[in-house]
N, C-alpha and C positions, 0 to 999 in steps of 0.2 A: 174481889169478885172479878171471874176473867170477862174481859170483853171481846165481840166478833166485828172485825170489820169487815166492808167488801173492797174487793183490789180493782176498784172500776177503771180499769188500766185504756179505756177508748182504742185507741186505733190498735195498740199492742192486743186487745182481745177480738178484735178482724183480723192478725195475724196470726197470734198463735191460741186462739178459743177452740172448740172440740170441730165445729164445722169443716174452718180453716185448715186444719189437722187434716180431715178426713177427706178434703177437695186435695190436700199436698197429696196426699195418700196414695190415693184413686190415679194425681198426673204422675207418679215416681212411677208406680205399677204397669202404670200404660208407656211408661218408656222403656222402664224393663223390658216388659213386655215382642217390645221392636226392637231390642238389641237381643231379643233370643231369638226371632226369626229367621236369620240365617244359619242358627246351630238346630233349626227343629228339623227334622225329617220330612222330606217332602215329595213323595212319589208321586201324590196327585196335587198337594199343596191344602187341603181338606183339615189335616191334623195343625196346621200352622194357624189356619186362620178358624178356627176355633176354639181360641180364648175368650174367658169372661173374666172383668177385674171386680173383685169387692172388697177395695180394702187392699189392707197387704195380701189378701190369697187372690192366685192368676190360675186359671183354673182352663184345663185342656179338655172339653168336654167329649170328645168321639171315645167310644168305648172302648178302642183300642189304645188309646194315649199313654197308659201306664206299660205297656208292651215295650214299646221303642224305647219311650227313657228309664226303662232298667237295663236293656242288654248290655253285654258288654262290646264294647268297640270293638276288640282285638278281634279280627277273623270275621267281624260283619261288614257285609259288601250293598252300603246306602249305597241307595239313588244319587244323590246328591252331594258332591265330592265337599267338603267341611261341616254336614249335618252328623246326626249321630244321640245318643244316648244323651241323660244329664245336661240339657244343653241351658238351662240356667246356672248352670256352675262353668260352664264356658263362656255364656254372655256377661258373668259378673267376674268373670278374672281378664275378660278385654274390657271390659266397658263402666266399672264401679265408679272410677275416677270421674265420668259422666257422669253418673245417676248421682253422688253425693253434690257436684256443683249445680246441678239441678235442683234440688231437695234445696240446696241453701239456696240458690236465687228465687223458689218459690217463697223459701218463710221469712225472706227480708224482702216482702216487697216485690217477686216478681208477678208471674202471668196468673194469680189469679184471680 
């Protein structure tokens, strides 16, 4: 007959339980988040700073935000000289090496 046990694991389930998880979450996102703000577009600064994080989705709420990050670079003349299209795929080909040592010193233990 099979048996269930429970893996009452203590402080490992402060670390890594759904909660924990989703507080890691939320601070990876939010630093994302601030490593895209110098690749976001910013004529008036308006499309930068509204972001909302839930989770893994970082969400650019002005109805225009899907506009800027399709165009193509080639031949478009930003405001702001290193902003531009796609700029989550620019903030994570500088900055990944951050956000994964982040991620780890949250879930060993760090700031939350």
């Amino acid at each position: 007959m099979p048996v269930s046990v429970i893996a009452a694991l203590g402080e490992l389930d402060d670390l890594l339980g759904p909660e924990a998880l989703a507080k890691a979450q939320d601070a990876v996102s939010n630093r994302f988040a601030e490593h895209m703000d110098p690749f976001v577009p910013k004529d008036t600064g308006t499309l930068a700073d509204s972001y909302v994080v839930d989770g893994e989705d970082i969400t650019y709420t002005e109805e225009y935000a899907a506009y800027p990050y399709g165009m193509d670079d080639q031949g478009t003349n930003w405001s702001t000289t290193g902003t531009g299209s796609e700029w989550d795929a620019k903030a994570a080909g500088t900055h990944m090496d951050d956000l994964e040592r982040f991620a780890a010193d949250l879930l060993t233990g760090g700031a939350l």
